[in-house]
N, CA and C of each residue as an Amber inpcrd file, in Angstrom:
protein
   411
 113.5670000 126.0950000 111.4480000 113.1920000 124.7120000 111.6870000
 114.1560000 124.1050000 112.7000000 113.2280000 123.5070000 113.5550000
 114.5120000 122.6150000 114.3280000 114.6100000 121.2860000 114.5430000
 115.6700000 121.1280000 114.4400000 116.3600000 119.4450000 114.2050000
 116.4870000 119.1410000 115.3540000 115.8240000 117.4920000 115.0860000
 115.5880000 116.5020000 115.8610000 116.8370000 116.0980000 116.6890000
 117.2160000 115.8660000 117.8540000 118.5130000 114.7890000 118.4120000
 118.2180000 113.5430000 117.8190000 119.5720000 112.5410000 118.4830000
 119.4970000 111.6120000 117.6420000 118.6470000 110.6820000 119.0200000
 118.3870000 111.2400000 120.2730000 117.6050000 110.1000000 120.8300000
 115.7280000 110.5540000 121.4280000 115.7100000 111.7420000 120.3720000
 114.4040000 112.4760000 120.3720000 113.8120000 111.5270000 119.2010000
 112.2050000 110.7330000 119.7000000 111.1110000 110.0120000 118.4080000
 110.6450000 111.3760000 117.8070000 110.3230000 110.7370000 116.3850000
 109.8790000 112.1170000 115.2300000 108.6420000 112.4170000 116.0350000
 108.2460000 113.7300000 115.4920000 107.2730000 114.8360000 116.3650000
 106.0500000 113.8380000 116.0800000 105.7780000 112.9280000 114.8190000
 104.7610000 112.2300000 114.3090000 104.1320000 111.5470000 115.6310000
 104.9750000 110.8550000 116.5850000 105.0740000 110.2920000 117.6770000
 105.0080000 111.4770000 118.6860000 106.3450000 112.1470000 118.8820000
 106.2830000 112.8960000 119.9100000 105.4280000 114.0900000 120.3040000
 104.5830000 114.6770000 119.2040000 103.8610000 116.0220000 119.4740000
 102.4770000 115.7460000 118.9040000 102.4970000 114.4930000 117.9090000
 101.2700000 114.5830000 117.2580000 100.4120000 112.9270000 117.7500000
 101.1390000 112.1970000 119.0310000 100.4530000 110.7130000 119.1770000
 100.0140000 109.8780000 118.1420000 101.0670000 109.9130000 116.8410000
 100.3940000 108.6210000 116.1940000 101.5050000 107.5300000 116.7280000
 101.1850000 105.9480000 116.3860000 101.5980000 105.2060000 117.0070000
 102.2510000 104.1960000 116.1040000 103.4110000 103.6490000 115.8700000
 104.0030000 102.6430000 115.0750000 102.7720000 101.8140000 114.7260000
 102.5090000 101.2370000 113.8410000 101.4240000 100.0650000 113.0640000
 102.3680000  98.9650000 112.6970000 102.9540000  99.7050000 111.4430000
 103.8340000  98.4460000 110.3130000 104.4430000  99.5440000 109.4720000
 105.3080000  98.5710000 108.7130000 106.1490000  99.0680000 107.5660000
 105.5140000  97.6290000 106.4530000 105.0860000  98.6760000 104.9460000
 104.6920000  98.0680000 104.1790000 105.6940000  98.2630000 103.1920000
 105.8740000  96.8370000 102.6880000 107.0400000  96.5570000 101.4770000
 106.8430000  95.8830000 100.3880000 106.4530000  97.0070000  99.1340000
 105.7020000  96.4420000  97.9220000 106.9210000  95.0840000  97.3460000
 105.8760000  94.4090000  96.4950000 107.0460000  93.4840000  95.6700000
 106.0500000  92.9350000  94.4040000 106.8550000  92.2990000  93.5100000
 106.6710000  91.5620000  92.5950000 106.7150000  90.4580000  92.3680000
 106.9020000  89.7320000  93.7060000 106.8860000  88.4850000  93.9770000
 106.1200000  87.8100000  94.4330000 105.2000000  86.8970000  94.3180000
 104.4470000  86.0620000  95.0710000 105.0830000  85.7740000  96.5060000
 104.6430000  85.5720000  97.7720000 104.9500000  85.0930000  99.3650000
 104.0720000  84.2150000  99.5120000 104.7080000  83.0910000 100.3030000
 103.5350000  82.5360000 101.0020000 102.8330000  83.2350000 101.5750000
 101.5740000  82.2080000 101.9120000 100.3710000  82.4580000 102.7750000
  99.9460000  83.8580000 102.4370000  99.7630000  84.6750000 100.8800000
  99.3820000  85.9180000 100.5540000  97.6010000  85.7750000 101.0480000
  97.3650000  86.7570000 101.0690000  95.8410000  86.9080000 101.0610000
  95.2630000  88.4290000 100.2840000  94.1490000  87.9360000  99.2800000
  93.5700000  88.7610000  98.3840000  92.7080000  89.7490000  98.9140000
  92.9180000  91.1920000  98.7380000  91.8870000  91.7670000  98.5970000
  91.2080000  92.6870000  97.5520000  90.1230000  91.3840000  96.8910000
  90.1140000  91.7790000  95.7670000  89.3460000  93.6110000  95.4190000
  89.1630000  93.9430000  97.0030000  88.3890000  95.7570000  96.2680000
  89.5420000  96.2920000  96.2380000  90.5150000  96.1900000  96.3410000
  91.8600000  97.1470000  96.3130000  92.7360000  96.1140000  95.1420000
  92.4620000  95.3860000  94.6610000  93.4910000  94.3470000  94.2510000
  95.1210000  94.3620000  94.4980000  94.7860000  93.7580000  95.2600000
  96.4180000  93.5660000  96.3620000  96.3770000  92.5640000  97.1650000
  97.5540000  91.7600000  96.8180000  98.1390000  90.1290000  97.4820000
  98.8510000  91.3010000  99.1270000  98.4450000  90.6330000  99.9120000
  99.5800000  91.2820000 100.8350000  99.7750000  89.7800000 101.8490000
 100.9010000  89.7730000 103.0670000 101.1320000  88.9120000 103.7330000
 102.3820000  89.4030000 104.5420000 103.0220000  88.5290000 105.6880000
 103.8570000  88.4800000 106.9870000 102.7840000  89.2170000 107.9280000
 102.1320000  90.6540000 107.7420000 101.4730000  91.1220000 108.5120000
 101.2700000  90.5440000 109.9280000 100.2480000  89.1180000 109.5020000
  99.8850000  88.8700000 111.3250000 100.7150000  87.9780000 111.9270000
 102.0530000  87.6590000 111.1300000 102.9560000  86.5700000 111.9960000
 104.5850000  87.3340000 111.6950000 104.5800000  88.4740000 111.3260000
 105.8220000  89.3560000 111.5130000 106.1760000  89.8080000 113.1470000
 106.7220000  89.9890000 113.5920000 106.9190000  90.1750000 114.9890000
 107.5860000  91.5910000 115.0350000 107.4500000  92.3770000 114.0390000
 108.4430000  93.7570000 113.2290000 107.0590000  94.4540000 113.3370000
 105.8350000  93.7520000 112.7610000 104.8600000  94.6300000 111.6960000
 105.6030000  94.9270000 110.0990000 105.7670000  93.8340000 109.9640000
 106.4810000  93.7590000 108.3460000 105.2630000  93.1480000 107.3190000
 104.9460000  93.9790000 106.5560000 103.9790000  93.5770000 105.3680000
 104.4340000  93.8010000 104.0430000 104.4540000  92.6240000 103.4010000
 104.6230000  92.3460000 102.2020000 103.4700000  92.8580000 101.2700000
 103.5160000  93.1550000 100.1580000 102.5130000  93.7530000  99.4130000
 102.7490000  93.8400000  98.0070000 101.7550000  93.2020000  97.1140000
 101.4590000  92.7560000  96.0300000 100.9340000  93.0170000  95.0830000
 100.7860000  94.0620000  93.8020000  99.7450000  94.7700000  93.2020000
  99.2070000  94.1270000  92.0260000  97.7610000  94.1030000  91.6300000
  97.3980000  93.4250000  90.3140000  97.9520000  94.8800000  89.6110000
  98.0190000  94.2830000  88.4710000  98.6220000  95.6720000  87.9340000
  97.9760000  96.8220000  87.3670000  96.1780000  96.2470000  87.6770000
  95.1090000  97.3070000  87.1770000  94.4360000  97.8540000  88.5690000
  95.2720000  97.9820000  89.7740000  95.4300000  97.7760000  91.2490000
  95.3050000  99.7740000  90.9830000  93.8330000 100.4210000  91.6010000
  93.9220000 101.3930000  91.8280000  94.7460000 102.2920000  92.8010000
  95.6330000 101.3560000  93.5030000  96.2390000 102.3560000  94.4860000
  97.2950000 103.2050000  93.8370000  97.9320000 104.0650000  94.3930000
  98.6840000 105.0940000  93.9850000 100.2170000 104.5800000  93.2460000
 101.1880000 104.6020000  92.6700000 102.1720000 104.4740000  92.2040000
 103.6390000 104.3360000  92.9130000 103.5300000 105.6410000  93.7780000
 104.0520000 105.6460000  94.6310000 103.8770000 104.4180000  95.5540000
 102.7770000 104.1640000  96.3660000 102.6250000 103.4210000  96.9180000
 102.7060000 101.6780000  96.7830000 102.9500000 102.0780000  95.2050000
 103.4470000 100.3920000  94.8850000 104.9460000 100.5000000  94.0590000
 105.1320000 101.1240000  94.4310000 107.1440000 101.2560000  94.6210000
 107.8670000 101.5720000  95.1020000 107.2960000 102.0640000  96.2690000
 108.1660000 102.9430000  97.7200000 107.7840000 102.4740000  99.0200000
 108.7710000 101.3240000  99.5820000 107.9110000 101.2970000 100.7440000
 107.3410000 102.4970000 102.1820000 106.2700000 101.6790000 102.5710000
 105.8360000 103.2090000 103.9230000 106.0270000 102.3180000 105.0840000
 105.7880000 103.2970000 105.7320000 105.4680000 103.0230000 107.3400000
 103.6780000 103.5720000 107.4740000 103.1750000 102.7440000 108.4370000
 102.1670000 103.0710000 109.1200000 101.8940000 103.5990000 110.7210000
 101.3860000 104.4920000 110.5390000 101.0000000 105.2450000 112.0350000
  99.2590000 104.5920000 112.7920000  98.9710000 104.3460000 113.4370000
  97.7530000 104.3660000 113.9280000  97.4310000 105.6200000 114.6230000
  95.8810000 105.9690000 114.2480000  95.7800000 107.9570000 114.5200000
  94.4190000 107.4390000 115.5680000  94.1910000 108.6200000 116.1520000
  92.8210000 108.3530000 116.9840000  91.8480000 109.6170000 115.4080000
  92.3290000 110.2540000 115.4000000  91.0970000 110.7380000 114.5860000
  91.8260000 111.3400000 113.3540000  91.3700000 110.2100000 111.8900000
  91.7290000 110.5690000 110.8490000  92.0860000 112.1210000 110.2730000
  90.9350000 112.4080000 110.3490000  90.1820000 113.5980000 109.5750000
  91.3460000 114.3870000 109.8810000  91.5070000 114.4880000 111.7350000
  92.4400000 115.5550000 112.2170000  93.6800000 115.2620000 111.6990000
  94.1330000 114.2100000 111.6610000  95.5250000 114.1180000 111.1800000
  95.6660000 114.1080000 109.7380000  94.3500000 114.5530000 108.9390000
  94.6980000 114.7110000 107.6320000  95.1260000 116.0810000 107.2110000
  94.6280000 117.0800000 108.4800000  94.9120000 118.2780000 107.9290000
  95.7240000 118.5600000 107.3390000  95.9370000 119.8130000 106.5870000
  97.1590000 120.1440000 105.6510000  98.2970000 118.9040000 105.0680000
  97.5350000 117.7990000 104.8280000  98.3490000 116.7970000 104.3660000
  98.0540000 116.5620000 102.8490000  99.2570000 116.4650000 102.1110000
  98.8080000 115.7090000 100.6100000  98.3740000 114.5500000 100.6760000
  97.5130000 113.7130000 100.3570000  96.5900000 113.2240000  99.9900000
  97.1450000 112.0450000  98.6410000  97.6290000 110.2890000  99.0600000
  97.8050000 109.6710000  97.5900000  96.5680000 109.1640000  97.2880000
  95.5410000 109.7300000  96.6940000  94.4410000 109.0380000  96.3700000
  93.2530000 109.1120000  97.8430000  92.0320000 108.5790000  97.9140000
  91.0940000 108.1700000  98.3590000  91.2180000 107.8200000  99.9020000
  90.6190000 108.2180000 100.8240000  90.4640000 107.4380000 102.0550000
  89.6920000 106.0440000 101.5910000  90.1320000 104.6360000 102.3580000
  89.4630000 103.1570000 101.6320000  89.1940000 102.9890000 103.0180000
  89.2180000 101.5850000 102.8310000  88.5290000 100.6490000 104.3650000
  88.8540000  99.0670000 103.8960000  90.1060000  99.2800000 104.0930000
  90.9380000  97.8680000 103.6420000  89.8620000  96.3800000 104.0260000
  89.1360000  96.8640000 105.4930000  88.9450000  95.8420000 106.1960000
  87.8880000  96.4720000 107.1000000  87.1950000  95.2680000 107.6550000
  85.8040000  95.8640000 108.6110000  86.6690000  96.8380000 110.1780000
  86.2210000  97.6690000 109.9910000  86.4520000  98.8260000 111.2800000
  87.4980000  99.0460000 111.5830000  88.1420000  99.5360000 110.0980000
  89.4820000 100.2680000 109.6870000  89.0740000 101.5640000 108.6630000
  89.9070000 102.5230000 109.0480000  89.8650000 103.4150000 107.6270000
  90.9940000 103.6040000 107.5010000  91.8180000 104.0140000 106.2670000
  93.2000000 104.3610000 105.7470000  93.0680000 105.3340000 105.1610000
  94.3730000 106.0330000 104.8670000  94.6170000 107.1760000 104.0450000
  96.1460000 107.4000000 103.7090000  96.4410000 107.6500000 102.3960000
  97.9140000 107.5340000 102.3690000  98.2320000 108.7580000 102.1380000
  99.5200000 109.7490000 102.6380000  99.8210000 110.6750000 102.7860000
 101.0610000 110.6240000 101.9100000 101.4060000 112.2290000 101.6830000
 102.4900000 111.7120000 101.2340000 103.9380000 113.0140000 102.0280000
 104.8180000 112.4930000 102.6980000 105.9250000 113.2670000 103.1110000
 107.1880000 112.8500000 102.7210000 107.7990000 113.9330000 101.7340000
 109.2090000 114.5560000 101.4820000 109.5710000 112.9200000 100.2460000
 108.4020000 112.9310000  99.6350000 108.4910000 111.7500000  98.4020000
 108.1360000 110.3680000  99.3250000 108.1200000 110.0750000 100.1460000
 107.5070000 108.6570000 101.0380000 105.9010000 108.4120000 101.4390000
 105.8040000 107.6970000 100.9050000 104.3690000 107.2900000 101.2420000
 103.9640000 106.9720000 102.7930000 102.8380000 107.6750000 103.7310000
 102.9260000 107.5990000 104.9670000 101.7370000 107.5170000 105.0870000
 101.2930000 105.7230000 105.5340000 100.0080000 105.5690000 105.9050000
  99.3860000 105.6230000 107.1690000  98.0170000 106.3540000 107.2250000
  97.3510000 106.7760000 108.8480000  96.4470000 106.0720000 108.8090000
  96.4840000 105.2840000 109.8820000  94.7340000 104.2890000 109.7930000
  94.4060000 104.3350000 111.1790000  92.4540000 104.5430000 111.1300000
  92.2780000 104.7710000 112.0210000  91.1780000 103.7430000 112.0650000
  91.2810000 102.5560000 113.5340000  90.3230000 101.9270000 113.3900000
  89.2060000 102.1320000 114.5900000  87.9390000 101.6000000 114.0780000
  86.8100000 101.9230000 115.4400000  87.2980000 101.6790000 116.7080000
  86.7370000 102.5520000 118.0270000  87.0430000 102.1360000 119.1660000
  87.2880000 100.5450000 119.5970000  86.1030000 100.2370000 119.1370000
  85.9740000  98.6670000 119.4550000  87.5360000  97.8220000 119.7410000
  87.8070000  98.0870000 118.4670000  88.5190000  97.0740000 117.5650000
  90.1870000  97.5980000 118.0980000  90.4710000  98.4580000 118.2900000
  91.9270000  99.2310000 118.6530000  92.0870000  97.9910000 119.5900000
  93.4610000  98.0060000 119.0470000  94.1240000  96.2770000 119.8050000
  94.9490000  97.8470000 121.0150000  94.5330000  96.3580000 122.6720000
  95.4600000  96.9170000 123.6010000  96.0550000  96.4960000 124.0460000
  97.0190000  97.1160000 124.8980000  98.2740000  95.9870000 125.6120000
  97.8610000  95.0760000 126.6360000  98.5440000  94.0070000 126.5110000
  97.8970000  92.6080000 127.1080000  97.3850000  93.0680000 128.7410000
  97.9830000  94.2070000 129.5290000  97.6310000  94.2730000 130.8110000
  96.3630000  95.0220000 130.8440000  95.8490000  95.8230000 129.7800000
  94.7840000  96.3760000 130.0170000  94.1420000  95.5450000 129.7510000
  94.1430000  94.7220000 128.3810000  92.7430000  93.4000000 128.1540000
  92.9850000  92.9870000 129.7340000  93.5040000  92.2180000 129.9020000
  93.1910000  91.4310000 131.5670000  92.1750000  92.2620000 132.5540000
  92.8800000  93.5950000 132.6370000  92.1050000  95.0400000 133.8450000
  90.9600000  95.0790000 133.3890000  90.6830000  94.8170000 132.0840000
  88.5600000  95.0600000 130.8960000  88.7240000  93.6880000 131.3970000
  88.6440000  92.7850000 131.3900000  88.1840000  91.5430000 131.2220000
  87.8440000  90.8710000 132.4800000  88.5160000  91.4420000 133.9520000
  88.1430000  91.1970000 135.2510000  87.5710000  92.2210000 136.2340000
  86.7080000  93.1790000 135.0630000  86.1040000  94.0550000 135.5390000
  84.5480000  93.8580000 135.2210000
């Protein structure tokens, strides 16, 4: 096996193109401005006004998601194609669809919960210079 330098990004990034999303950070605390989703039952919030990608996250306690996943915080990757990046991966539970033209899947590496979401073409947010280059074309 070979080890990473310290100014080499993990292969997750460097060999396999997934892309920073967020870091999700369960709690037991109520946050402002939470928002419900009651098919997963989970308060979550900071998400769209974190400037990190910092999400707070909230479980009812009859909240089907995984265990792990509501006591360990993860990081999120954005993937272009789920399926492929599920290969040979453990699996915490169910692929869901938190939200319209998203899919998720939580993985699990070396005890950390590692979420891959892949959303429709459409919808993949881009960097402000390409919206402008689509938008005056």
């Amino acid at each position: 096996m070979q080890h990473r330098q310290d100014h080499e990004p993990p292969s997750a990034i460097a060999q396999k193109g997934w892309r920073y999303h967020h870091l999700g950070i369960p709690t037991t605390t109520p946050r402002p401005h939470e928002t419900y989703l009651a098919h997963l039952k989970i308060h979550v919030s900071g998400f769209d006004t974190s400037p990190y990608g910092v999400e707070w996250m909230r479980f009812e306690p009859d909240c089907p998601i995984s265990e792990l996943v509501r006591t360990v915080p993860h990081i999120a990757f954005e993937v272009d194609d789920l399926e492929e990046a599920l290969v040979g991966q453990t699996l915490l539970g169910e692929v869901s669809s938190p939200s319209e033209g998203l899919r998720v899947a939580m993985i699990l590496d070396n005890g950390t919960p590692i979420e891959l979401m892949e959303f429709e073409k459409a919808k993949r947010w881009q960097p402000q210079a390409e919206q402008t280059k689509r938008s005056e074309t």
